[in-house]
GURO-567861 format. One line per 2 residues: number of its first residue (from 1); for each residue x, y, z of C-alpha. Coordinates in steps of 0.02 Angstrom, whole numbers, padded with zeros to 5 digits. Layout:
<gulos>
NUM = X/Y/Z ~ ...
</gulos>
This chain:
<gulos>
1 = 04599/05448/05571 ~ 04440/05489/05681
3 = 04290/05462/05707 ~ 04160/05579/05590
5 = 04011/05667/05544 ~ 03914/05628/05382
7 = 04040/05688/05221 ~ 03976/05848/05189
9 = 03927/05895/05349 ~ 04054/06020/05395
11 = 03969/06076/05575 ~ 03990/05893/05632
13 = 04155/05867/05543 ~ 04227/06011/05651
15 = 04158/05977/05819 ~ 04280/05799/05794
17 = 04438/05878/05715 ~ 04460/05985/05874
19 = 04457/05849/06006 ~ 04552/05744/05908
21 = 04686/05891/05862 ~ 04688/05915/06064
23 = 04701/05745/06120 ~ 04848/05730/05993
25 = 04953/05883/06085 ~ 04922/05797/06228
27 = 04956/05635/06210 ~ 04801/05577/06247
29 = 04756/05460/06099 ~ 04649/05334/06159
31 = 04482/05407/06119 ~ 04534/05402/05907
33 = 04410/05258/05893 ~ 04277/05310/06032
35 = 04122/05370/05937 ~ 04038/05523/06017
37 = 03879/05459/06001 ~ 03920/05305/06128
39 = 03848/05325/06301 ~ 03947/05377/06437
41 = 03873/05218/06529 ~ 03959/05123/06375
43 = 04118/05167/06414 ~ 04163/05048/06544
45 = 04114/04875/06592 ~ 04153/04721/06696
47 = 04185/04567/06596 ~ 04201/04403/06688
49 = 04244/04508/06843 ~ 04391/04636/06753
51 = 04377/04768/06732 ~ 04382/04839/06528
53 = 04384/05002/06459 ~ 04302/05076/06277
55 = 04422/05061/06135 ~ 04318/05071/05988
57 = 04138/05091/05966 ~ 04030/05157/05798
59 = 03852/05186/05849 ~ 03797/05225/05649
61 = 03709/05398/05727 ~ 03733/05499/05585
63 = 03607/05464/05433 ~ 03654/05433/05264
65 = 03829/05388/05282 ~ 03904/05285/05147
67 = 04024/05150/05129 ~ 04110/05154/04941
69 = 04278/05155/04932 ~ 04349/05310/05016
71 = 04195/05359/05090 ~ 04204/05309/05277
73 = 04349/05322/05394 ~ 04302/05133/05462
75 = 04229/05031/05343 ~ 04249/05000/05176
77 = 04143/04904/05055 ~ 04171/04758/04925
79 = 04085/04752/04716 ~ 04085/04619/04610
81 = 04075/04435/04618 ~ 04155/04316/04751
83 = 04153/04119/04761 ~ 04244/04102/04912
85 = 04095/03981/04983 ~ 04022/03945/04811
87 = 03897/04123/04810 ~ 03729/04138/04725
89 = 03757/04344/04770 ~ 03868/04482/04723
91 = 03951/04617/04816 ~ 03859/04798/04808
93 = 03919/04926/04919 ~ 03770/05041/04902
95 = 03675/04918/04987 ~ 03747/04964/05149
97 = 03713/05134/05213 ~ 03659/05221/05397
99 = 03478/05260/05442 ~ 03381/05300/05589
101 = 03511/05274/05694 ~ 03548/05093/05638
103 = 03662/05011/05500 ~ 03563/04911/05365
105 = 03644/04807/05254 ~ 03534/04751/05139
107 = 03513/04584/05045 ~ 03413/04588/04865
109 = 03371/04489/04724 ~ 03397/04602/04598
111 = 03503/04518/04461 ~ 03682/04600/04465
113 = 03773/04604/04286 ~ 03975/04572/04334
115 = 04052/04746/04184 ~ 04198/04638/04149
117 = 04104/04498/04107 ~ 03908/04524/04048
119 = 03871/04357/04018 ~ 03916/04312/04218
121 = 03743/04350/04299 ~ 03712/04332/04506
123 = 03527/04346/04535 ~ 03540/04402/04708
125 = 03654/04578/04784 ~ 03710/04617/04959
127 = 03843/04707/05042 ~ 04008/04664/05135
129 = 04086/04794/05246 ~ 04279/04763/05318
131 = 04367/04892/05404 ~ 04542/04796/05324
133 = 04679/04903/05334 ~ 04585/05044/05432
135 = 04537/04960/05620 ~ 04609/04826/05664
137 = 04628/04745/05875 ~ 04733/04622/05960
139 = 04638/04540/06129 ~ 04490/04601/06187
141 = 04292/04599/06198 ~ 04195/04652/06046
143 = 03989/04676/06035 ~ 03870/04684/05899
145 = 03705/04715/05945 ~ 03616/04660/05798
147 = 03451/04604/05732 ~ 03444/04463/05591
149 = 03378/04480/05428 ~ 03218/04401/05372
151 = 03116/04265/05456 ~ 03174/04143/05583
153 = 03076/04002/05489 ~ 03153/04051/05300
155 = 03313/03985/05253 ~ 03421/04046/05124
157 = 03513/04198/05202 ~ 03693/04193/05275
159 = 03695/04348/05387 ~ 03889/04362/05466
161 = 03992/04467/05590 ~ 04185/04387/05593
163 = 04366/04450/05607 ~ 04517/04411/05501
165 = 04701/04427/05525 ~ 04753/04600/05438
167 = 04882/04497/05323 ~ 04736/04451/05235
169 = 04584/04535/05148 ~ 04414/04415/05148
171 = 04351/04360/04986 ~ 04527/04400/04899
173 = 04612/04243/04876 ~ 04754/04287/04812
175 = 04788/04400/04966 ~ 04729/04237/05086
177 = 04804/04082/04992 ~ 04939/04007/05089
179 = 04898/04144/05230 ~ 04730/04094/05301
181 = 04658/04033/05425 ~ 04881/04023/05496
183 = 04913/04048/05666 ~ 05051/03948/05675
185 = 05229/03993/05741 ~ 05327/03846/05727
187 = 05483/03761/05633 ~ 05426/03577/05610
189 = 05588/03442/05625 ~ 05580/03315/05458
191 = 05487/03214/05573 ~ 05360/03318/05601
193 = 05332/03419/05447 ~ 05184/03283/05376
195 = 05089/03307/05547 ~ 05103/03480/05525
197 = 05068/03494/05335 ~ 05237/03576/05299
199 = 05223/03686/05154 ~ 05050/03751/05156
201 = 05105/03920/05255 ~ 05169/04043/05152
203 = 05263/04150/05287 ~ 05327/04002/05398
205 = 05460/03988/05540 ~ 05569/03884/05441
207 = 05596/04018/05314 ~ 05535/04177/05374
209 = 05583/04175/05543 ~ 05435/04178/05617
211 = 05277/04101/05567 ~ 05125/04225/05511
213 = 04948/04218/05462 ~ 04774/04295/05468
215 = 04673/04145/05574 ~ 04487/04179/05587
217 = 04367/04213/05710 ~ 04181/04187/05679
219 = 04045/04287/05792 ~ 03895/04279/05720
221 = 03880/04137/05555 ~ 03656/04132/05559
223 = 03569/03997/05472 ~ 03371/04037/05472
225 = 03259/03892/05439 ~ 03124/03769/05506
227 = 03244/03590/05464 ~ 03285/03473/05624
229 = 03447/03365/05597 ~ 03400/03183/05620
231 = 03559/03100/05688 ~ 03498/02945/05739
233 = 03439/02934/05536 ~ 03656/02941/05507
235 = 03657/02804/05629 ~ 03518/02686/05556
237 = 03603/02699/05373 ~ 03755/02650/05433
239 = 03858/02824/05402 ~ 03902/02860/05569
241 = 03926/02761/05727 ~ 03805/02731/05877
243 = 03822/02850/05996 ~ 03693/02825/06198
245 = 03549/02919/06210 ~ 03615/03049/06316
247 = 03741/03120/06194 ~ 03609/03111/06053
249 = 03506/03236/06148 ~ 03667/03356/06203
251 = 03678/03368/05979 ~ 03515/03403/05939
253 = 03527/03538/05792 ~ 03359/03614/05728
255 = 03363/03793/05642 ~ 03369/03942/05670
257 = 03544/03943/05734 ~ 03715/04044/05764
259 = 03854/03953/05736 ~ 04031/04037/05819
261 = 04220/03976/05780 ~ 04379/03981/05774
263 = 04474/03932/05647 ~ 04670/03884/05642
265 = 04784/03821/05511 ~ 04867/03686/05524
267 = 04756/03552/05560 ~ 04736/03356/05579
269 = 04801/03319/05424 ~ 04663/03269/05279
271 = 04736/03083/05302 ~ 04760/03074/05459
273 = 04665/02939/05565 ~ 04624/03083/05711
275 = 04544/03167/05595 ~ 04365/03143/05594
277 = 04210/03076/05480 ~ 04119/03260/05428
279 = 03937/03248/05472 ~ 03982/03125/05613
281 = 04035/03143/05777 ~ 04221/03103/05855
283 = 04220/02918/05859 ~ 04371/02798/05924
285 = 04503/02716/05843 ~ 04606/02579/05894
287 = 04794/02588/05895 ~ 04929/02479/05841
289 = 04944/02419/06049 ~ 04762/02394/06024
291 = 04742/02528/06127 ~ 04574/02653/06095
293 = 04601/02816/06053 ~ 04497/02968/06044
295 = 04483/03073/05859 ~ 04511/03270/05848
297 = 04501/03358/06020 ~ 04432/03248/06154
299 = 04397/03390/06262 ~ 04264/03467/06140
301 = 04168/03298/06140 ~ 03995/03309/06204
303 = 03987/03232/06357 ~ 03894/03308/06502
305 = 04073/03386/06568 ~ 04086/03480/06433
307 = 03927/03591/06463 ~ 03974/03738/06573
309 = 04142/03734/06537 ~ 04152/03711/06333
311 = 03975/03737/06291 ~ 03841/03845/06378
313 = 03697/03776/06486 ~ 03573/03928/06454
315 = 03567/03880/06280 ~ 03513/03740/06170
317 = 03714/03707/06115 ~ 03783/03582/05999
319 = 03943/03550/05937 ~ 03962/03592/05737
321 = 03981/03404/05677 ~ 03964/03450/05491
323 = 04106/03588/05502 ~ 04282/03525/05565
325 = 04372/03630/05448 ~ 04395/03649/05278
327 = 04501/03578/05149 ~ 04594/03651/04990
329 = 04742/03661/04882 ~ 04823/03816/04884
331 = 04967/03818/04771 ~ 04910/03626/04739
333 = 04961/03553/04903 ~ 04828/03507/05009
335 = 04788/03597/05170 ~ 04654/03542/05295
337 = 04612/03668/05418 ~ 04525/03644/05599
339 = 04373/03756/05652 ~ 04334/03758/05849
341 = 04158/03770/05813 ~ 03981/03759/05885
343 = 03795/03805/05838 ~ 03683/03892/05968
345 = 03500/03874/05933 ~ 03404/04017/05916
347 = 03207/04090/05911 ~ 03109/04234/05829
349 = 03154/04356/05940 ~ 03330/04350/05868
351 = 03244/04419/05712 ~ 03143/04528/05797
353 = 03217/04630/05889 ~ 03411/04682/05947
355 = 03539/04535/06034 ~ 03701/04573/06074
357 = 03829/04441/06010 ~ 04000/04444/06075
359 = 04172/04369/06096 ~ 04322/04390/06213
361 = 04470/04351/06152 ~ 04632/04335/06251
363 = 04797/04281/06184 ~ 04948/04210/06260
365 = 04955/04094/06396 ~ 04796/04054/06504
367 = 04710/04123/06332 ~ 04536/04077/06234
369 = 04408/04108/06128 ~ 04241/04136/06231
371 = 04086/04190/06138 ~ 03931/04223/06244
373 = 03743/04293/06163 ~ 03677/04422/06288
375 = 03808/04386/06405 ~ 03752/04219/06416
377 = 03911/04078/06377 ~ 03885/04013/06211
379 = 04041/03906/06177 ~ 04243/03921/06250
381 = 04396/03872/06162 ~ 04530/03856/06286
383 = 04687/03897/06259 ~ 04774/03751/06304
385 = 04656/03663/06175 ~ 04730/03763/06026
387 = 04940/03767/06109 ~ 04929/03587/06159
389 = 05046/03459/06056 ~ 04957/03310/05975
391 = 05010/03144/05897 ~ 04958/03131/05724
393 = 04950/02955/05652 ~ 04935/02906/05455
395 = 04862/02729/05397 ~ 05030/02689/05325
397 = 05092/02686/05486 ~ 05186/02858/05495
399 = 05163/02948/05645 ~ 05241/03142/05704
401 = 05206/03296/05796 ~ 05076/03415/05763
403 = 05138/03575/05863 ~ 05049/03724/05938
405 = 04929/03832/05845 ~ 04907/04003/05945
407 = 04754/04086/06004 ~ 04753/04236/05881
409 = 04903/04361/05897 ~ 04880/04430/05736
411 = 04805/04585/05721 ~ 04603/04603/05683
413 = 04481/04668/05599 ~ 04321/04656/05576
415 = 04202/04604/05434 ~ 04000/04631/05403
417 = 03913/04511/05281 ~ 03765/04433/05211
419 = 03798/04285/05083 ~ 03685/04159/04997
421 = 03760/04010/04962 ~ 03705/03821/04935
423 = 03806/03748/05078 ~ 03722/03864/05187
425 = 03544/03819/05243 ~ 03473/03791/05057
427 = 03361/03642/05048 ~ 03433/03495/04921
429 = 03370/03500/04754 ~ 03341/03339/04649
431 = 03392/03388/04477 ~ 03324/03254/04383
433 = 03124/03311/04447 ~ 03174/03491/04470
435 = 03252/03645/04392 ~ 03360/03681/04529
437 = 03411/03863/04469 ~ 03405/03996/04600
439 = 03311/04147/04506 ~ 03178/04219/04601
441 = 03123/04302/04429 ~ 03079/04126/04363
443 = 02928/04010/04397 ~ 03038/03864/04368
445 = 03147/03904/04501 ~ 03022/03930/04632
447 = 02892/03785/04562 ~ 02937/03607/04573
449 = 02759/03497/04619 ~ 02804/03309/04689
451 = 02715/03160/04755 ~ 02741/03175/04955
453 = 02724/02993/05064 ~ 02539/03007/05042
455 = 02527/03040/04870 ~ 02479/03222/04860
457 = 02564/03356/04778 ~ 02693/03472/04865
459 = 02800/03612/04810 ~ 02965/03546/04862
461 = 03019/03715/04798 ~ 02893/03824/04914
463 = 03050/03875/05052 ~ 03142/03941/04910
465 = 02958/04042/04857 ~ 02962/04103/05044
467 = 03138/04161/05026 ~ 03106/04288/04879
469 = 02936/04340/04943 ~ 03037/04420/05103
471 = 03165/04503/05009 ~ 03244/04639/05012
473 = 03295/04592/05186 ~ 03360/04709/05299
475 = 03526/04653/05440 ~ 03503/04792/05557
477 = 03662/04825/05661 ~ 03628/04960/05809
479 = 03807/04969/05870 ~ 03981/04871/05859
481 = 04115/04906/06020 ~ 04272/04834/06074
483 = 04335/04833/06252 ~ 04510/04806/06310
485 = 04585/04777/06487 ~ 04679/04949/06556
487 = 04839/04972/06515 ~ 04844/04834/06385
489 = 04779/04933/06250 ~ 04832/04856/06081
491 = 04751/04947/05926 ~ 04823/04963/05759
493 = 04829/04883/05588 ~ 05035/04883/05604
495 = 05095/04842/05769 ~ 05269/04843/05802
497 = 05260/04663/05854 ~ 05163/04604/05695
499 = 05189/04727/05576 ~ 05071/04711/05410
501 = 05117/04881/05328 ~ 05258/04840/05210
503 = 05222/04665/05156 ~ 05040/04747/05098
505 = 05145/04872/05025 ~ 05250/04746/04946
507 = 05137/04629/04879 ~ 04965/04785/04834
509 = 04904/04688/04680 ~ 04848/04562/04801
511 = 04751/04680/04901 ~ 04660/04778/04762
513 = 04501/04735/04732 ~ 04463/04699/04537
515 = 04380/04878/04520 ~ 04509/04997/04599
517 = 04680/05044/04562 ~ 04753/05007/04739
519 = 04706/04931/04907 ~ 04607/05074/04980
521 = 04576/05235/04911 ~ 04613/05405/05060
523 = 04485/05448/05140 ~ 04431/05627/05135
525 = 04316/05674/05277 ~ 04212/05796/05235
527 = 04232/05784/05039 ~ 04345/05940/05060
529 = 04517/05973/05121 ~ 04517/06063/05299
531 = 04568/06235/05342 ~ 04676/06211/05505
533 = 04596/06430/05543 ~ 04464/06346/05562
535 = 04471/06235/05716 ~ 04520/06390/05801
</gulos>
């Protein structure tokens, strides 16, 4: 597969066939994924003082192109309705096209109608793009330069740029069930297998030889907004403990912000005492010696050691206190995942104009998880954080093993998103004084008049108003690239040493999406079959 012109355009489709058809005779393959529109000045660069060359890179160029099913060489995108994280919005894949040189993906609140099903009705559309299947990367440094959708100060969108393990396909839960976020390669002893929620991983060590998954990596998660967190409020009720003044100004959260992750599967286990409060920060727990111990991972606790190393000083950076992971049943036995995760505030200008937002991944020993904005260090998930061996203790008095997770050896690709969702950035909604629907459409929705603290009327409604006055909103993407160190070039959906191919093949329903007959339609660049006379 290569890189292409606009379907249809047959001037452009040729001048890519023929460098493509030469650098196959010649062995010389690693420009497949290099779009000819990337600058020569692009082609290189230095990252944290290595050197890393171009291995993938789709400048959007050409106008018009398209991304249905079998339309694009790249990316491919999703229809119909998803409740992965509890959507207000359905999947459209016209709302994702090429112009002026940018990628907009689109976010509407035009009602969609689901065929199947008439009676299900989401009020707002936007696209998801995945290049599943097509492009997928093990290790390296990937960019998006990207400019966010809407205002800074309106919450409501759910803009997203993240990568998934190719063993499964986002939003398709029977394809990630038992599969995601895994990236764990280990046989638990009888011991151990509570600590390490035995059971929850479909394609473990025990059974399948080695242990597989498709773990997640999160680059760009925006929630826009005006709210400020009020910790010290958690304190003062009681749901969360005292913590000195210093480390209650190293959390301070206020919207807009980016929050970056990594998620991994296993995790502390739902019951076990590591694991901590959500909403609250790591707190201490005293052992059966009386001894205090630290919950989760100490390391990623905010004191002032961790900034510079763990979390950037050119930012405002918090860890993610309300996300340690999530939890769920899949095939009805509990699984609580971690997320390595923190929230970088952000200002106007990120919805202005074009940031770059980036992560470096490196896998294997000395590896991490390092996301930087603008070059600029964000947060860093060592290695050693993710490998290390922890005691896991239960309030029954059990106690075990939970062994190493992996920095990401999976192969990945990469997804493009904008969800809205009422866990993400959607004001609360008192149901007995408001109609808390979501319509844009209706008065109702966007109308609810209360008595503030001085006794005069508010619309406690008015952010959602703001919301649906600014759509359609436009995420404008200007380029995505990934960079890999010389010589360890490792691209492909397939690779020999975590193949994908025939366990797709074998298990297809799970992969088709609920309007298509397989996993991916071909892709036929051009709209046309080619006549080898005439590359000549």
């Amino acid at each position: 597969i290569n890189r292409h012109r606009q379907r249809g355009d047959p001037g452009g489709m040729r001048g890519l066939v023929l460098p493509l058809l030469l650098a196959l005779a010649t062995g010389r393959v690693s420009d497949e994924w290099i779009d000819p529109d990337t600058p020569e000045s692009a082609r290189t660069r230095s990252i944290q003082g290595v050197e890393h060359v171009l291995v993938f890179s789709d400048e959007f160029e050409v106008e018009g192109r398209t991304f249905k099913d079998g339309d694009d060489p790249v990316w491919t995108g999703l229809n119909g309705l998803v409740n992965t994280n509890e959507q207000y919005n359905a999947y459209n894949d016209t709302l994702a096209y090429t112009k002026n040189g940018k990628l907009v993906l689109k976010a509407s609140s035009r009602d969609y109608v689901f065929p199947p099903e008439p009676e299900q009705v989401r009020h707002y559309q936007t696209p998801m793009l995945q290049t599943w299947n097509k492009f997928c990367f093990t290790e390296g440094f990937i960019e998006l330069s990207a400019q966010m959708p809407g205002k800074s100060s309106t919450g409501g969108l759910w803009p997203a740029f993240w990568m998934m393990g190719n063993l499964g396909r986002a939003t398709l839960q029977d394809s990630t069930d038992r599969i995601w976020p895994f990236n764990f390669d280990e046989c638990p002893s009888d011991a151990d297998k509570r600590a390490n929620q035995y059971g929850t991983q479909a394609l473990d060590a025990c059974t399948n030889g080695v242990g597989r998954g498709a773990p997640e990596i999160d680059i760009v998660e925006t929630m826009p907004g005006s709210f400020v967190y009020d910790y010290q409020a958690k304190i003062d009720d009681g749901r969360c403990p005292a913590v000195d003044a210093g480390t209650l100004d190293r959390i301070k959260t206020r919207q807009p912000f980016v929050c970056t992750s990594l998620q991994a599967a296993p995790g502390w286990p739902d019951d076990a005492i590591q694991r901590p409060t959500l909403g609250c920060l790591p707190a201490n727990w005293t052992d059966s010696d009386g001894s205090s111990q630290p919950e989760y991972y100490p390391e990623f606790y905010p004191s002032p050691d961790a900034f510079g190393s763990i979390y950037g000083t050119d930012y405002d950076v918090a860890i993610n206190y309300e996300f340690y992971g999530d939890r769920y049943a899949p095939g009805g036995q509990t699984l609580h995942t971690d997320a390595f995760s923190a929230c970088t505030m952000l200002d106007p200008t990120h919805f202005e104009e074009q940031h770059r937002w980036q992560a470096e991944w490196r896998a294997g020993e000395g590896g991490f998880v390092r996301f930087t904005l603008d070059d600029k260090l964000q947060f860093n998930v060592p290695g050693e954080s993710v490998t290390r061996h922890r005691f896991v203790s239960f309030p029954d008095g059990e106690s075990g093993t939970m062994l190493s997770r992996e920095i990401p050896e999976e192969p990945m690709y990469m997804i493009l998103n904008i969800d809205l969702a009422p866990l993400w950035g959607w004001n609360f909604c008192d149901a007995s004084k408001c109609n808390c629907c979501e319509d844009c459409k209706r008065s109702e929705c966007t109308t609810c008049m209360e008595e503030d603290e001085n006794g005069d009327l508010v619309n406690t409604r008015a952010w959602l108003a703001e919301l649906c006055a600014q759509l359609p909103a436009d995420y404008e993407i200007d380029y995505v690239r990934v960079y890999q160190r010389p010589g360890e070039e490792r691209v492909g959906c397939d690779p020999a040493d975590h193949p994908t191919a025939q366990f797709i093949h074998d298990h297809a329903d799970r992969y088709t999406p609920w309007d298509r007959d397989r996993p991916l339609k071909p892709v036929v660049v051009g709209g046309g079959a080619c006549d080898p006379e005439d590359s000549g």
